[in-house]
N, CA, C and O atoms as a Tripos MOL2 file, in Angstrom:
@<TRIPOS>MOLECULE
protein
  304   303    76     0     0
PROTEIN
NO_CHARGES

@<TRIPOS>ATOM
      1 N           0.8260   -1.1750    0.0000 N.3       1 UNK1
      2 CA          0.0000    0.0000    0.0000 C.3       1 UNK1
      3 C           0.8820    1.2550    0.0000 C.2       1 UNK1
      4 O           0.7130    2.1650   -0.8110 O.2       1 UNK1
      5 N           1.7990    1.2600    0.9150 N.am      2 UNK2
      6 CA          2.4620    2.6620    1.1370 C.3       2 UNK2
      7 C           3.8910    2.7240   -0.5600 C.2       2 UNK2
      8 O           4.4420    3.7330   -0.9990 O.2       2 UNK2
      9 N           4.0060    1.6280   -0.9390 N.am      3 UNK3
     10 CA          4.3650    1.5690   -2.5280 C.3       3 UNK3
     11 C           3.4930    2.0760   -3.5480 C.2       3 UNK3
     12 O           4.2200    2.8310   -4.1940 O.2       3 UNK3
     13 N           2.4170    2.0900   -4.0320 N.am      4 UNK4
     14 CA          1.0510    2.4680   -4.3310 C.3       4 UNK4
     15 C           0.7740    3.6640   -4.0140 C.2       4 UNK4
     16 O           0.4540    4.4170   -4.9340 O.2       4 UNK4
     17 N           0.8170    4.2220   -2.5350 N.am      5 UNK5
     18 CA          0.6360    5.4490   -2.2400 C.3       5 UNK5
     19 C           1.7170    6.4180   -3.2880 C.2       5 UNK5
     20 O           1.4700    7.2200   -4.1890 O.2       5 UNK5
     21 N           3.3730    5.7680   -2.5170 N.am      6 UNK6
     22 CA          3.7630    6.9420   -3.1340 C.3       6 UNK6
     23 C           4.0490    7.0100   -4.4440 C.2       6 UNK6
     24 O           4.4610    8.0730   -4.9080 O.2       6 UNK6
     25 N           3.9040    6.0640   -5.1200 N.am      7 UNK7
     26 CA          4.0760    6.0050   -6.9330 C.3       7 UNK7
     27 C           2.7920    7.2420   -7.3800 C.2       7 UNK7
     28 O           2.7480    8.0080   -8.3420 O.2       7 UNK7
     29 N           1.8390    7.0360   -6.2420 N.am      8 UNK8
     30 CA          0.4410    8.1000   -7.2660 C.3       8 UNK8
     31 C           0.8850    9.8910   -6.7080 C.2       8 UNK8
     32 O           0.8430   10.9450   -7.3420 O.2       8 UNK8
     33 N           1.3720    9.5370   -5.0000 N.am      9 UNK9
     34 CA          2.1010   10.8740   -5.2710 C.3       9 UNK9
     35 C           3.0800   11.5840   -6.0860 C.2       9 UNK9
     36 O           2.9580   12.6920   -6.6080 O.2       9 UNK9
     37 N           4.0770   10.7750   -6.1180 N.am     10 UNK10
     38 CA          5.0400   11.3700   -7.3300 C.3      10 UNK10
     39 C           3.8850   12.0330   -8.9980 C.2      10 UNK10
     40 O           3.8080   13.0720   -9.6530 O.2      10 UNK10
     41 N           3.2620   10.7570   -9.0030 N.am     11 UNK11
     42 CA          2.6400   10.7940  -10.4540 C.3      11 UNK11
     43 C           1.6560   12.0300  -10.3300 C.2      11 UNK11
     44 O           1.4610   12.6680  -11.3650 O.2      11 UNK11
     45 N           0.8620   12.5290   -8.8930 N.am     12 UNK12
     46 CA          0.4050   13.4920   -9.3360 C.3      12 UNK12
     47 C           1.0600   14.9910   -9.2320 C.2      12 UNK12
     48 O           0.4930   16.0500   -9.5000 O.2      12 UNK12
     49 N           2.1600   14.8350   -8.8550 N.am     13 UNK13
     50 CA          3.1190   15.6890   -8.6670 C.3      13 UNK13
     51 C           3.6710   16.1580  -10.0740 C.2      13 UNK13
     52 O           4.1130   17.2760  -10.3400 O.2      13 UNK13
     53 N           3.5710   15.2460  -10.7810 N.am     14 UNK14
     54 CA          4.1600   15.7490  -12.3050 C.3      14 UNK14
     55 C           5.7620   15.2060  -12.6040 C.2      14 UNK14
     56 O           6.6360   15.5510  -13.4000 O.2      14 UNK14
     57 N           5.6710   14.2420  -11.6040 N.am     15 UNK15
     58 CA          7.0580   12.8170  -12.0820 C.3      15 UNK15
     59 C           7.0190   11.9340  -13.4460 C.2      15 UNK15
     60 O           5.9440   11.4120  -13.7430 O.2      15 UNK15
     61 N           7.5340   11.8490  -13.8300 N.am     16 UNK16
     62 CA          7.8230   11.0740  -15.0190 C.3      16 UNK16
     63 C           8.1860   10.0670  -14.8800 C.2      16 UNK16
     64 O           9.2880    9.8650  -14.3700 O.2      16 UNK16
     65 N           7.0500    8.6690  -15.4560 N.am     17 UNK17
     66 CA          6.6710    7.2600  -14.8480 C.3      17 UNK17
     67 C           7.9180    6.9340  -15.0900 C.2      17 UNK17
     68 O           8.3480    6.3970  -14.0690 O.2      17 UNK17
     69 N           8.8510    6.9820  -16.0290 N.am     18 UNK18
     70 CA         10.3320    6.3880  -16.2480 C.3      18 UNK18
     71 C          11.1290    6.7470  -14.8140 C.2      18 UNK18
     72 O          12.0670    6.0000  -14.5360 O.2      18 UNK18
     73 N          10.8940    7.5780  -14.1090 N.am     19 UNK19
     74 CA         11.6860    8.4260  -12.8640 C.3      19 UNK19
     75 C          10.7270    7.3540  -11.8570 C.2      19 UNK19
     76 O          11.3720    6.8580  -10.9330 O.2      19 UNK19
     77 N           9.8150    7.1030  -11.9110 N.am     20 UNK20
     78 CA          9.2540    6.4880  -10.4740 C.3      20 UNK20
     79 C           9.1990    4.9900  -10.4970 C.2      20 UNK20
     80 O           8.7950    4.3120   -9.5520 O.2      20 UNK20
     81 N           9.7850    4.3570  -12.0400 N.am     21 UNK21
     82 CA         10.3340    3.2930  -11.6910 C.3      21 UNK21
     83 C          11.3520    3.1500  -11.5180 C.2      21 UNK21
     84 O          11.6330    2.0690  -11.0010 O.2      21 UNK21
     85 N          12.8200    4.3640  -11.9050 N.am     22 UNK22
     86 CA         13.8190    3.9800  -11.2250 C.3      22 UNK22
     87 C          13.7430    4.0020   -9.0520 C.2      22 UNK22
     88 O          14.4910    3.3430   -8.3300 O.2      22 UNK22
     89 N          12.8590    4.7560   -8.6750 N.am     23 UNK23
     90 CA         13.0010    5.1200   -7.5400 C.3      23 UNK23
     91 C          12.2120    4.0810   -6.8410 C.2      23 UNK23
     92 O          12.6550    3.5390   -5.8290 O.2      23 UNK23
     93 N          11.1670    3.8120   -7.2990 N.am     24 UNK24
     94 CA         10.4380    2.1080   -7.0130 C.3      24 UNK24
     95 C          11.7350    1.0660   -7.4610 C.2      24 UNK24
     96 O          11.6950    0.2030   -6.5840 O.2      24 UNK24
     97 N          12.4140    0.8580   -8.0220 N.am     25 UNK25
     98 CA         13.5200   -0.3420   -8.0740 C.3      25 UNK25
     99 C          12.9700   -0.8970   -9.5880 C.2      25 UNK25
    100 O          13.7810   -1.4390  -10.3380 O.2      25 UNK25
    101 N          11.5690   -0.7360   -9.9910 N.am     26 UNK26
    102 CA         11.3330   -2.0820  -11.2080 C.3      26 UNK26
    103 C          12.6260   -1.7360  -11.9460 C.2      26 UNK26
    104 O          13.3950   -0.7790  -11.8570 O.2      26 UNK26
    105 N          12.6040   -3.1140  -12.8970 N.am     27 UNK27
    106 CA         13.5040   -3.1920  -14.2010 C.3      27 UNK27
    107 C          12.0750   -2.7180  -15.2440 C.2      27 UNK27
    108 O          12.1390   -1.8080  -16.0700 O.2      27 UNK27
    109 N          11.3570   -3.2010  -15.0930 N.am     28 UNK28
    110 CA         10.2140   -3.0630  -16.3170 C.3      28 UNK28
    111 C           9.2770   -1.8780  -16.1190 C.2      28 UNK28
    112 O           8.8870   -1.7580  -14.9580 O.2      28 UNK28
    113 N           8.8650   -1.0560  -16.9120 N.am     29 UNK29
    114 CA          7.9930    0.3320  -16.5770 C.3      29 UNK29
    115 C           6.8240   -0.7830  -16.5230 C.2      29 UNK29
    116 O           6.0290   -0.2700  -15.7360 O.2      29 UNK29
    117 N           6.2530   -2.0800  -16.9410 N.am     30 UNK30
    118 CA          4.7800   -2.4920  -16.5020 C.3      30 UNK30
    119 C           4.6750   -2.7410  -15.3340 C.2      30 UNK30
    120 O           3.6290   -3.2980  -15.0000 O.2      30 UNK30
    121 N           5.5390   -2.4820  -14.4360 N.am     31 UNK31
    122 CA          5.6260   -3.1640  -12.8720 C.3      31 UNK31
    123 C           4.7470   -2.0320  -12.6410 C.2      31 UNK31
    124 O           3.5210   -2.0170  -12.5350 O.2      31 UNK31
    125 N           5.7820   -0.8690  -12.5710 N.am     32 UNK32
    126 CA          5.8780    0.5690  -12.1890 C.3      32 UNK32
    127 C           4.2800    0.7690  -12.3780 C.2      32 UNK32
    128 O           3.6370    1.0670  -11.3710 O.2      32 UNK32
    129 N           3.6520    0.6300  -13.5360 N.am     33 UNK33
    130 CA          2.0290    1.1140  -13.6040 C.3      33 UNK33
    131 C           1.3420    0.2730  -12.6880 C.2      33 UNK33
    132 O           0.3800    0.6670  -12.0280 O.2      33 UNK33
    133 N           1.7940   -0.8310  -12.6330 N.am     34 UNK34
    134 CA          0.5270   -1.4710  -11.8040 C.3      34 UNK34
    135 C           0.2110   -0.4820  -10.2160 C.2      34 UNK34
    136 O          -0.8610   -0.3320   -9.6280 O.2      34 UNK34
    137 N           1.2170   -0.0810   -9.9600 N.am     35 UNK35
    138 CA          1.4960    1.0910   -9.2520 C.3      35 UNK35
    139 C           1.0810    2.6650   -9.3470 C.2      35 UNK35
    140 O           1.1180    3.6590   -8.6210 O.2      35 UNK35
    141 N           0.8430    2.4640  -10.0980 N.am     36 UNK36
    142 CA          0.8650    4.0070  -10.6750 C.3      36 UNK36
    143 C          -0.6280    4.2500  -11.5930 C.2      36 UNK36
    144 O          -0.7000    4.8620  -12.6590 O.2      36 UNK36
    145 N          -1.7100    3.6250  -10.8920 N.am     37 UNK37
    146 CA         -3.0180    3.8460  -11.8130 C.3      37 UNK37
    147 C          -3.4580    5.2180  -11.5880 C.2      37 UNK37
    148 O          -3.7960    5.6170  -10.4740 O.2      37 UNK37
    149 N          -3.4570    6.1290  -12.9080 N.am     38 UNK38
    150 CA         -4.4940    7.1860  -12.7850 C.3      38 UNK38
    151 C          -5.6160    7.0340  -12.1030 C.2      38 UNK38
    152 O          -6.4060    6.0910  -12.1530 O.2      38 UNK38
    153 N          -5.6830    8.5550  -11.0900 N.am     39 UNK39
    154 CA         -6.7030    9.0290  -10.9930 C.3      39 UNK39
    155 C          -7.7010    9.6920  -11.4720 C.2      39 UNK39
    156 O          -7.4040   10.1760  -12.5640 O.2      39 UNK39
    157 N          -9.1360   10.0190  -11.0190 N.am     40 UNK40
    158 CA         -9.9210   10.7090  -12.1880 C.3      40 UNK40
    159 C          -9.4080   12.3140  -12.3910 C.2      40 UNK40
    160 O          -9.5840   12.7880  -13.5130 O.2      40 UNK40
    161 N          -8.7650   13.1920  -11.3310 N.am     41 UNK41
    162 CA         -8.3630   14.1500  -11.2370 C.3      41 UNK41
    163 C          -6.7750   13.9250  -12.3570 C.2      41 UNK41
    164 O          -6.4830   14.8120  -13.1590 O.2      41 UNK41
    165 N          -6.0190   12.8050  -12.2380 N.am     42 UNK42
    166 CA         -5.1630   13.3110  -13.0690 C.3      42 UNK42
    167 C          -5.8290   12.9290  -14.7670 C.2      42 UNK42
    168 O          -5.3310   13.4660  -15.7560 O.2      42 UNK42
    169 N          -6.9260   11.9980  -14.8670 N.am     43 UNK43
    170 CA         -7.4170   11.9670  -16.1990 C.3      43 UNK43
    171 C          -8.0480   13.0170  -16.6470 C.2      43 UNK43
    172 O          -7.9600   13.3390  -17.8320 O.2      43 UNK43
    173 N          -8.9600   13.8750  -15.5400 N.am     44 UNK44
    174 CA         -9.0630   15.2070  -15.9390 C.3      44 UNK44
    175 C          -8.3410   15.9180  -16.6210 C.2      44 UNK44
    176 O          -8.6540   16.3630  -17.7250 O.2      44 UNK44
    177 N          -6.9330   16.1730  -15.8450 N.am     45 UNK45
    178 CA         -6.0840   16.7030  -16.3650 C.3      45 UNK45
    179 C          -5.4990   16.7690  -17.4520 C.2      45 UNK45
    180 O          -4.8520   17.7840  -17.7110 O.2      45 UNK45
    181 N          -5.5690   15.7840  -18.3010 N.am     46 UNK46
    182 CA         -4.6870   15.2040  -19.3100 C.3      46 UNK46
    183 C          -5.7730   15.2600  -20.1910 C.2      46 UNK46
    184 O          -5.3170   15.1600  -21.3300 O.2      46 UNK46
    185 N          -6.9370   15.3670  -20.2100 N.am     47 UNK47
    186 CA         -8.4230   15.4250  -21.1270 C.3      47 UNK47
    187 C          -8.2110   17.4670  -21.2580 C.2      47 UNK47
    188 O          -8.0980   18.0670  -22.3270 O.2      47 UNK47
    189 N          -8.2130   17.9140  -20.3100 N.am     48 UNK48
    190 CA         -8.0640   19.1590  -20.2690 C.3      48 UNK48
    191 C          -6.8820   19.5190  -21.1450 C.2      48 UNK48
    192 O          -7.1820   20.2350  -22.1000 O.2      48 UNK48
    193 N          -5.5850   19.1780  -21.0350 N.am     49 UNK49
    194 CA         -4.3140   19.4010  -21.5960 C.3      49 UNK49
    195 C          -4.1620   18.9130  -22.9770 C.2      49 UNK49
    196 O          -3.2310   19.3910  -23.6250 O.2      49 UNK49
    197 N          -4.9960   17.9570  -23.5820 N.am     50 UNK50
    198 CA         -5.3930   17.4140  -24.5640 C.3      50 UNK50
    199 C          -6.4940   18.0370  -26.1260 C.2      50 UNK50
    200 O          -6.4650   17.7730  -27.3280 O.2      50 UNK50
    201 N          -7.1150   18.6910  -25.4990 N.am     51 UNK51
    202 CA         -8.4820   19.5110  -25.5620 C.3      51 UNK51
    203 C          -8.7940   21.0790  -25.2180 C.2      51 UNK51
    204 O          -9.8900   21.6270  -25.3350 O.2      51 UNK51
    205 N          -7.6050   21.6590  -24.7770 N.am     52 UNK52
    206 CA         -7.4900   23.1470  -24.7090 C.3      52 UNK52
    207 C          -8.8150   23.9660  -24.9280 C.2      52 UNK52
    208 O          -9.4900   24.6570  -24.1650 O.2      52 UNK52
    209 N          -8.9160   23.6820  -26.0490 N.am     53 UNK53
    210 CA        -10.4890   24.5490  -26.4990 C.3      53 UNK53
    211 C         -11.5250   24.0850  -26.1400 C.2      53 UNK53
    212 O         -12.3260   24.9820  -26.4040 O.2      53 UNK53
    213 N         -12.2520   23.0020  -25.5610 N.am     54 UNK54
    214 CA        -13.2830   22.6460  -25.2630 C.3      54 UNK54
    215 C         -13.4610   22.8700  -23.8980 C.2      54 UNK54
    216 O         -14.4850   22.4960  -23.3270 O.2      54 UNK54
    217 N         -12.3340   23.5870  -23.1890 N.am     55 UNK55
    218 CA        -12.8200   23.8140  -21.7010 C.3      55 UNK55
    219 C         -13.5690   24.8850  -21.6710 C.2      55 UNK55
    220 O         -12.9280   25.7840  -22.2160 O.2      55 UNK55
    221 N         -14.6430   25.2830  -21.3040 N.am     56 UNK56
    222 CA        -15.5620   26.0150  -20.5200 C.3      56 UNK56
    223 C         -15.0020   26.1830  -19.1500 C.2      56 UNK56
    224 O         -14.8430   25.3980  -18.2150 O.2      56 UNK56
    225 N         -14.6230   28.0920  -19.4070 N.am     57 UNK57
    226 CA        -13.9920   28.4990  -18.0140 C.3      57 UNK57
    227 C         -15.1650   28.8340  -16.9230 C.2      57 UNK57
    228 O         -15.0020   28.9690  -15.7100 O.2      57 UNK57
    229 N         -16.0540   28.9070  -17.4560 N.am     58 UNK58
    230 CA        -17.2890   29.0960  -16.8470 C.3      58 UNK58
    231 C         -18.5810   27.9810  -16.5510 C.2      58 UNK58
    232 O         -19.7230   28.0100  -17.0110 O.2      58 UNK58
    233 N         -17.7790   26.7200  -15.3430 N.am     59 UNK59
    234 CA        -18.7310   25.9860  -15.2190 C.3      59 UNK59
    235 C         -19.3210   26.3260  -13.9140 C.2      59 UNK59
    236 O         -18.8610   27.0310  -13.0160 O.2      59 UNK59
    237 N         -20.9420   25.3920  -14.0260 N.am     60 UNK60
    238 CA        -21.5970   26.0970  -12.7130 C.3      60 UNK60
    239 C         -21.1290   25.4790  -11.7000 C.2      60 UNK60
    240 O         -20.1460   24.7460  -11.8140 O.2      60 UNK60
    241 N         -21.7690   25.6770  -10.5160 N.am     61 UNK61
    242 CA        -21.2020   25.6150   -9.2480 C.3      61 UNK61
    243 C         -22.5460   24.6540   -8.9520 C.2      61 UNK61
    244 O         -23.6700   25.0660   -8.6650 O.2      61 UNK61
    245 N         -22.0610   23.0700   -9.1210 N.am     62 UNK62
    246 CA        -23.1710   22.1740   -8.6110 C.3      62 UNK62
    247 C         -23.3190   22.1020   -7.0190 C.2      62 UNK62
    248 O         -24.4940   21.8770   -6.7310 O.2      62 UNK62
    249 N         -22.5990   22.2070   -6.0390 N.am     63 UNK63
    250 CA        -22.1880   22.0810   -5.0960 C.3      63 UNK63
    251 C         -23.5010   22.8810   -4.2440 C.2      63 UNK63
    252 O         -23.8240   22.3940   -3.1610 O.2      63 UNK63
    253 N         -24.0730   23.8250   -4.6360 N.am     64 UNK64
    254 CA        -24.6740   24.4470   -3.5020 C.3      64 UNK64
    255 C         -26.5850   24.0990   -3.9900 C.2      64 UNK64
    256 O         -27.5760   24.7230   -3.6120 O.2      64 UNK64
    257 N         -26.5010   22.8430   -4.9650 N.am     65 UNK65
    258 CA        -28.3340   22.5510   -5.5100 C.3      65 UNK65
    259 C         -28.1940   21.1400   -4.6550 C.2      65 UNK65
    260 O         -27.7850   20.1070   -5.1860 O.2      65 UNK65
    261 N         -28.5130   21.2100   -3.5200 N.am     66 UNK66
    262 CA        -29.0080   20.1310   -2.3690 C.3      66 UNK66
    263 C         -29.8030   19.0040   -2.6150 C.2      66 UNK66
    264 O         -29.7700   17.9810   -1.9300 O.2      66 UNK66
    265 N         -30.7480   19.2510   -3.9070 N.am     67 UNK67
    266 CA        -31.3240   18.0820   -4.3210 C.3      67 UNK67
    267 C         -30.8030   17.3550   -5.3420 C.2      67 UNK67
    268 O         -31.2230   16.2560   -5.7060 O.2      67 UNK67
    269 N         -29.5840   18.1600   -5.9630 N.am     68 UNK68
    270 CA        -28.9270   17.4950   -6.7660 C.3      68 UNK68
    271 C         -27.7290   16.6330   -5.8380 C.2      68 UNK68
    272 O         -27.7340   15.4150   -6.0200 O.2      68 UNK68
    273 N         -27.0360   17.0050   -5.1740 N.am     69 UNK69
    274 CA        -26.2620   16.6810   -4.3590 C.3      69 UNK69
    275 C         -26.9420   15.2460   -3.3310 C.2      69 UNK69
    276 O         -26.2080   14.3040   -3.0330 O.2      69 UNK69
    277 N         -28.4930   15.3100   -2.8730 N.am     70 UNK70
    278 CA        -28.9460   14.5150   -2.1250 C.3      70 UNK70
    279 C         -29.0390   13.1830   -3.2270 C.2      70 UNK70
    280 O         -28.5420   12.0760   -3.0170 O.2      70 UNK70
    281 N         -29.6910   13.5310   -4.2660 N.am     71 UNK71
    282 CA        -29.5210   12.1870   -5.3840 C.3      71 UNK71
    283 C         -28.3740   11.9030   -5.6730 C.2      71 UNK71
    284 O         -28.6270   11.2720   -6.6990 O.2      71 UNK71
    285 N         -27.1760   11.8590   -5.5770 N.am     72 UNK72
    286 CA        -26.2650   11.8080   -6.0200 C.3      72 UNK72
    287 C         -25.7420   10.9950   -5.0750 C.2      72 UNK72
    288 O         -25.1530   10.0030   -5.5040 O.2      72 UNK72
    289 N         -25.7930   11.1310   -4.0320 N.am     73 UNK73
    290 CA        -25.2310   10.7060   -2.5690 C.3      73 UNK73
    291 C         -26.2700    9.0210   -2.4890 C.2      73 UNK73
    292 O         -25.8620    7.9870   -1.9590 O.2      73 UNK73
    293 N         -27.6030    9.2020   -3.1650 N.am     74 UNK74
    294 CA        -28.5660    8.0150   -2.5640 C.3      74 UNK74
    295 C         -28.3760    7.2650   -3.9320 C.2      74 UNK74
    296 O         -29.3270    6.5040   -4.1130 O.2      74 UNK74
    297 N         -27.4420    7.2280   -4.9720 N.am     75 UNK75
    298 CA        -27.2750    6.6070   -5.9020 C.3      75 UNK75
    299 C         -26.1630    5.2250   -5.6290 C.2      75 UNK75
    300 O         -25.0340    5.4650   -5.2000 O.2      75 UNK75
    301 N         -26.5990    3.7780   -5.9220 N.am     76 UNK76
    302 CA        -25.6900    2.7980   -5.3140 C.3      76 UNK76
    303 C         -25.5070    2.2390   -6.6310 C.2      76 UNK76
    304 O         -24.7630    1.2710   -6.7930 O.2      76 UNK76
@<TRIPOS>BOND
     1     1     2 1
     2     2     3 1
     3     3     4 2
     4     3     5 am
     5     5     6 1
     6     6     7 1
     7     7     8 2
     8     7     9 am
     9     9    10 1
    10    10    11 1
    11    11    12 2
    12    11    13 am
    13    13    14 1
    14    14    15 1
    15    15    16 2
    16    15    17 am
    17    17    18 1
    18    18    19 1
    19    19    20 2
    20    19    21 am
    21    21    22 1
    22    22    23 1
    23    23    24 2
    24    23    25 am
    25    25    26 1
    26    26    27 1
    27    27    28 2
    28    27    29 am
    29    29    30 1
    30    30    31 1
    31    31    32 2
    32    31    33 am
    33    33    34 1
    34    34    35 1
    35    35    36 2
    36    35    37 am
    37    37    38 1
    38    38    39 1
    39    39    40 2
    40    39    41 am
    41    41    42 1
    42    42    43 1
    43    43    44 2
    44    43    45 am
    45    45    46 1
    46    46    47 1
    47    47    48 2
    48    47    49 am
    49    49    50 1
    50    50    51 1
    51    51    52 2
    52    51    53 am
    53    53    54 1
    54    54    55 1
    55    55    56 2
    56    55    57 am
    57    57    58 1
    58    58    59 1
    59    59    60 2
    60    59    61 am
    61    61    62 1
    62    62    63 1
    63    63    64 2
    64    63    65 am
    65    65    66 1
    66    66    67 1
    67    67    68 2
    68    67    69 am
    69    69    70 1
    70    70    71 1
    71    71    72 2
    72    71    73 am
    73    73    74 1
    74    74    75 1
    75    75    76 2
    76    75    77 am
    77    77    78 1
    78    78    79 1
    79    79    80 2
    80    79    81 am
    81    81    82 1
    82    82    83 1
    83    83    84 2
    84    83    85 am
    85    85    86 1
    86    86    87 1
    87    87    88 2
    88    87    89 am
    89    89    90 1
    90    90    91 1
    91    91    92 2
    92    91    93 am
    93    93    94 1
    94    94    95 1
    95    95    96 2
    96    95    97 am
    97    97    98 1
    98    98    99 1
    99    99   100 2
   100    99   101 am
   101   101   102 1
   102   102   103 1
   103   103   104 2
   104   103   105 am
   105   105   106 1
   106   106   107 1
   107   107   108 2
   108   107   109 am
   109   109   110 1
   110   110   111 1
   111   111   112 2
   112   111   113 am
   113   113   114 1
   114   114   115 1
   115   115   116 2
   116   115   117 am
   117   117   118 1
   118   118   119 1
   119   119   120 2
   120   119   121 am
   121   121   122 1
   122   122   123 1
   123   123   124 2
   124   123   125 am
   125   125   126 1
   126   126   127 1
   127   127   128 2
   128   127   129 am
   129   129   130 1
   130   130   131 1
   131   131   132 2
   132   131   133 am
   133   133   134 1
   134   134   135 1
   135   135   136 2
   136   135   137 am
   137   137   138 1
   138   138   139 1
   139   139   140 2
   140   139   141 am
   141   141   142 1
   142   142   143 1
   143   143   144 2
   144   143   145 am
   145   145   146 1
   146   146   147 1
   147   147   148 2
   148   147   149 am
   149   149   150 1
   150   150   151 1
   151   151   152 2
   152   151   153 am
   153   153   154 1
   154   154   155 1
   155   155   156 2
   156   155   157 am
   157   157   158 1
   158   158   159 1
   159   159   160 2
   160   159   161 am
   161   161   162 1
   162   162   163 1
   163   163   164 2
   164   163   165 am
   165   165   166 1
   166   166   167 1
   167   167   168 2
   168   167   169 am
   169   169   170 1
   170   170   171 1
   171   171   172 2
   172   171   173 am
   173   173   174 1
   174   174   175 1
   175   175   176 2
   176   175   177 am
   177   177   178 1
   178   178   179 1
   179   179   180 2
   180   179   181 am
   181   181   182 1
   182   182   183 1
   183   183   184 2
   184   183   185 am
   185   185   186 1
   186   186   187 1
   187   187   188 2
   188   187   189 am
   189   189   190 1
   190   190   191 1
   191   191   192 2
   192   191   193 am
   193   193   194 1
   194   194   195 1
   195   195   196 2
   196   195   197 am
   197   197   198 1
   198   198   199 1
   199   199   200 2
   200   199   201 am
   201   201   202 1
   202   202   203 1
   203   203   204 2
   204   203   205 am
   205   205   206 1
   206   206   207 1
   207   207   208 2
   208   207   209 am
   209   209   210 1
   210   210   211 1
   211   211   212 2
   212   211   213 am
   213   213   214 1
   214   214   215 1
   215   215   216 2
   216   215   217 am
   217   217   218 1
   218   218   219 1
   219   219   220 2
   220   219   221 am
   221   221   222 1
   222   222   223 1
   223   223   224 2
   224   223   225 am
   225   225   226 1
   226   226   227 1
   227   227   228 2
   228   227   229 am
   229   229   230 1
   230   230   231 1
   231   231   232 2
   232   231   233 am
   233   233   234 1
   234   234   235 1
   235   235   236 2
   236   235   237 am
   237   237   238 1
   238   238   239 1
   239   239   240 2
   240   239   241 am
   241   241   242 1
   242   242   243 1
   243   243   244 2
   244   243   245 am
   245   245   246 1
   246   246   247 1
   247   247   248 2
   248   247   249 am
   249   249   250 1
   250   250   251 1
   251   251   252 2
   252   251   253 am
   253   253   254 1
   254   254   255 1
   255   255   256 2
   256   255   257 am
   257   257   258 1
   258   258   259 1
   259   259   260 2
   260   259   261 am
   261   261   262 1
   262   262   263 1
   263   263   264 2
   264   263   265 am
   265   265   266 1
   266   266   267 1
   267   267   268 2
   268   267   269 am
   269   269   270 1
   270   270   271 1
   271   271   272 2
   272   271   273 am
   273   273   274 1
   274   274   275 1
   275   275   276 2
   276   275   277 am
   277   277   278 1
   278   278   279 1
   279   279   280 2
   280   279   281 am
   281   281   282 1
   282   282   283 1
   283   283   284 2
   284   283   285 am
   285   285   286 1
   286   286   287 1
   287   287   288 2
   288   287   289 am
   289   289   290 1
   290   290   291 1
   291   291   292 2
   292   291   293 am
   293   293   294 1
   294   294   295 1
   295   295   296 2
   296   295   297 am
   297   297   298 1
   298   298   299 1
   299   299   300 2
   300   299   301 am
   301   301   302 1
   302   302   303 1
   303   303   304 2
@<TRIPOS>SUBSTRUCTURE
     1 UNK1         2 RESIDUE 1 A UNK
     2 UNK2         6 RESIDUE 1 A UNK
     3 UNK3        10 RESIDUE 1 A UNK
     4 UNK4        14 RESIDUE 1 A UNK
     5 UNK5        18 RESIDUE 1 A UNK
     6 UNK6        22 RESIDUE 1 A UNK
     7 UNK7        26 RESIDUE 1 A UNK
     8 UNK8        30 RESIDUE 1 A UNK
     9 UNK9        34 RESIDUE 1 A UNK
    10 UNK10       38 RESIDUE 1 A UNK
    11 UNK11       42 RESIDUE 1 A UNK
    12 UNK12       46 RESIDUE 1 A UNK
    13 UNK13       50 RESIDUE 1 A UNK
    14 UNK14       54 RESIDUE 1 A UNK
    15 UNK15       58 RESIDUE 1 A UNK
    16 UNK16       62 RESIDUE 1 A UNK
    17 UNK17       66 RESIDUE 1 A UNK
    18 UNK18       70 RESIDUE 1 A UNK
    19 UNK19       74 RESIDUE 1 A UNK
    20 UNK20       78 RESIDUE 1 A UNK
    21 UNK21       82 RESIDUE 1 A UNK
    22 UNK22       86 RESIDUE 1 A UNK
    23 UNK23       90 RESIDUE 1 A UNK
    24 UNK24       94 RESIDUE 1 A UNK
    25 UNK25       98 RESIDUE 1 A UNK
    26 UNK26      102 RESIDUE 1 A UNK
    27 UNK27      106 RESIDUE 1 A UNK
    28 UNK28      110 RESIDUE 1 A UNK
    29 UNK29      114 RESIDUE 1 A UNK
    30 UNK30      118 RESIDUE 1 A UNK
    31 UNK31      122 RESIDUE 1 A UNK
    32 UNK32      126 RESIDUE 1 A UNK
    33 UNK33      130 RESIDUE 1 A UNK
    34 UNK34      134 RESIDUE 1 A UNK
    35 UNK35      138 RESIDUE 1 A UNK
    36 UNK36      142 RESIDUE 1 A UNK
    37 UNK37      146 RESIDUE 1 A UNK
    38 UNK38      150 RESIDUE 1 A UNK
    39 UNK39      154 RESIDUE 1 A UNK
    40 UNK40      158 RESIDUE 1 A UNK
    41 UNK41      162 RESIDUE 1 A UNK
    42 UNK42      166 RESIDUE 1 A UNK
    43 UNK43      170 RESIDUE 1 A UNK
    44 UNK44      174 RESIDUE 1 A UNK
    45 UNK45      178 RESIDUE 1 A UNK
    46 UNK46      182 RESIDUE 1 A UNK
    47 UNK47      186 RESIDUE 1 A UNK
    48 UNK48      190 RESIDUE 1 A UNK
    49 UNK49      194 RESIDUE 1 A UNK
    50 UNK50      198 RESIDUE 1 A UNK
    51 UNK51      202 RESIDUE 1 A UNK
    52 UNK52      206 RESIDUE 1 A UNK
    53 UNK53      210 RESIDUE 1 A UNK
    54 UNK54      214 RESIDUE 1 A UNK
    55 UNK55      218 RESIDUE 1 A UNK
    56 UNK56      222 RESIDUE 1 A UNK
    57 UNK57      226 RESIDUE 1 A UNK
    58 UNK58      230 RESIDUE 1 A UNK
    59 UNK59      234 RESIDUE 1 A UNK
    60 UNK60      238 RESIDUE 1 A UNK
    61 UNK61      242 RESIDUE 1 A UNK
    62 UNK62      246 RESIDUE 1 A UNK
    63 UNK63      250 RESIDUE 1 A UNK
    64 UNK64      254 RESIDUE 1 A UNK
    65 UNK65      258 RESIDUE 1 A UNK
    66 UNK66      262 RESIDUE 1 A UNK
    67 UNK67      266 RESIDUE 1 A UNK
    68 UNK68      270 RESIDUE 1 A UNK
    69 UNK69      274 RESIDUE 1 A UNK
    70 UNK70      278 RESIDUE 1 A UNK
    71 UNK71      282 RESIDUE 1 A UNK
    72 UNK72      286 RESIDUE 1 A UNK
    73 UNK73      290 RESIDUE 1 A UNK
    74 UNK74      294 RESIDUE 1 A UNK
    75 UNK75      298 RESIDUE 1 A UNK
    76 UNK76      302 RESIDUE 1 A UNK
């Protein structure tokens, strides 16, 4: 776990997976990923960095519609 942990810190830090398998020890970069699974925040990122123009700097603020937020929460 605490291998796992810090492979996703480095990775969301902006390490370069070749750099966090020398510092993890693998010989093989497929070790290194099994380690190193994206998050949705860094797939964000990379959809964003990918796509420049399709971001809308102006999204709403779902956070404060309570009934949207209450369905969301009672969804299994």
């Amino acid at each position: 776990m605490f291998r796992h942990s810090k492979a996703m810190h480095l990775l969301q830090a902006g390490v370069n997976l070749i750099y966090i398998r020398d510092f993890l020890g693998h010989e093989d970069i497929k070790t290194t990923e099994i380690y190193a699974k994206c998050d949705t925040e860094l797939k964000r990122q990379a959809i964003e960095n990918a796509y420049p123009d399709l971001i809308d700097s102006n999204l709403p603020d779902w956070s404060k519609d309570t009934a949207l937020i209450d369905w969301l929460a009672n969804l299994k």
